[in-house]
C-alpha positions as CSV (number, residue, x, y, z in Angstrom):
1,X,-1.5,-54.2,78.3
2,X,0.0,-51.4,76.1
3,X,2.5,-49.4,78.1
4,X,1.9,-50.7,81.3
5,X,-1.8,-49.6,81.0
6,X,-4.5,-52.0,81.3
7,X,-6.8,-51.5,78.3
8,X,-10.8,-51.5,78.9
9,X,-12.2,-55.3,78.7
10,X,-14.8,-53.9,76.3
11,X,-12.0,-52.9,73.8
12,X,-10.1,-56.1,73.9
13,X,-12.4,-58.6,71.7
14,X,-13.4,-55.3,69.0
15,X,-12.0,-57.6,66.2
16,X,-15.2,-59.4,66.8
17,X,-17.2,-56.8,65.8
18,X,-16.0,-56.2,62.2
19,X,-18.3,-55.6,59.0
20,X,-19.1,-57.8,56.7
21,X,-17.5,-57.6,53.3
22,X,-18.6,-55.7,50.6
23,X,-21.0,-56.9,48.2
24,X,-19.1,-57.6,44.5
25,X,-20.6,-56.3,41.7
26,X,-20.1,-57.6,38.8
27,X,-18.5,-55.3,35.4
28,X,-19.3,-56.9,31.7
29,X,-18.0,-55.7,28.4
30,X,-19.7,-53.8,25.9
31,X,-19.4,-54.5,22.3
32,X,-16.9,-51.6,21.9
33,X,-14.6,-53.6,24.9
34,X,-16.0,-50.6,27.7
35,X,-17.0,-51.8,31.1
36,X,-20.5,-51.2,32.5
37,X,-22.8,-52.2,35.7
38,X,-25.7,-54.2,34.1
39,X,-28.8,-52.8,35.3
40,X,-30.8,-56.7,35.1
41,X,-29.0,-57.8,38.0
42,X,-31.2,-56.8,39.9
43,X,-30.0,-58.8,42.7
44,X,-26.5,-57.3,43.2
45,X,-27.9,-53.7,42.5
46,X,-30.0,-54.2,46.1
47,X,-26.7,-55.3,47.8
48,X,-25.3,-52.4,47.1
49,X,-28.2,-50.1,48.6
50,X,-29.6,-49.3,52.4
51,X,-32.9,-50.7,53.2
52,X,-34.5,-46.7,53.0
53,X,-32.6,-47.2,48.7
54,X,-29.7,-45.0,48.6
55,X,-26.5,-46.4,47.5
56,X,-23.9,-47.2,49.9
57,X,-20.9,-45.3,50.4
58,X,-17.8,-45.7,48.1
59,X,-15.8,-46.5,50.9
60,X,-18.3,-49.3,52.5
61,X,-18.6,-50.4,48.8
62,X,-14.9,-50.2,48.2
63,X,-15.1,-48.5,44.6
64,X,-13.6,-46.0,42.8
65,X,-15.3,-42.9,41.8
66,X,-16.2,-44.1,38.3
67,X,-17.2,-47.5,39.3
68,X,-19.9,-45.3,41.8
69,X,-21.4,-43.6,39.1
70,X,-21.9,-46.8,36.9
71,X,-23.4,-47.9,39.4
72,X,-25.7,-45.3,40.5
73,X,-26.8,-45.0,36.4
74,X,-27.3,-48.3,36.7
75,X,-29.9,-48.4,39.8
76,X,-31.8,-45.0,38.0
77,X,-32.4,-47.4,35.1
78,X,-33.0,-50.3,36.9
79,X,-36.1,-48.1,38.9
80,X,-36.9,-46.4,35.7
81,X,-37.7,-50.4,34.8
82,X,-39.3,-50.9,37.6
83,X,-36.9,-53.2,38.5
84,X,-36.3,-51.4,42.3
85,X,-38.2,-49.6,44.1
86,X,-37.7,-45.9,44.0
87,X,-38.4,-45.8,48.0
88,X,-39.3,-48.7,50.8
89,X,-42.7,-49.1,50.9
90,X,-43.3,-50.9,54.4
91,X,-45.2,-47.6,55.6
């Protein structure tokens, strides 16, 4: 009860309901000590999208702006490998 006022039963177990954590990607070292997204790891790369391909958001992801576009560069060269799929083909 908050205030005297009974809240909804629906709303009292929402902790149930939370996401899951957000996938970790790893960062390596160049040889000149700067940090990139290996696009080999082809495994974590697919965390990190939707089932349709896009990347999730920076928020869900929990990544900073430059960390988002390492990793985006890395899933372009990743499909330009043909590592992932450009789309889902299940039609």
């Amino acid at each position: 009860m908050i205030r005297g006022r009974r809240i909804a039963p629906w709303k009292e177990n929402m902790s149930q309901f939370q996401a899951p954590p957000p996938p970790v990607i790893r960062r390596q070292k160049d040889a000149k000590g700067r940090l990139f997204i290996d696009y080999k790891q082809v495994d974590e790369l697919r965390r990190a999208m939707t089932q349709n391909g896009k990347l999730l958001s920076r928020k869900r992801l929990e990544m900073s702006a430059g960390d988002q576009s390492m990793l985006g560069q890395a899933v372009k060269r990743a499909r330009f490998m043909a590592l992932l799929p450009f789309t889902n083909a299940a039609n």
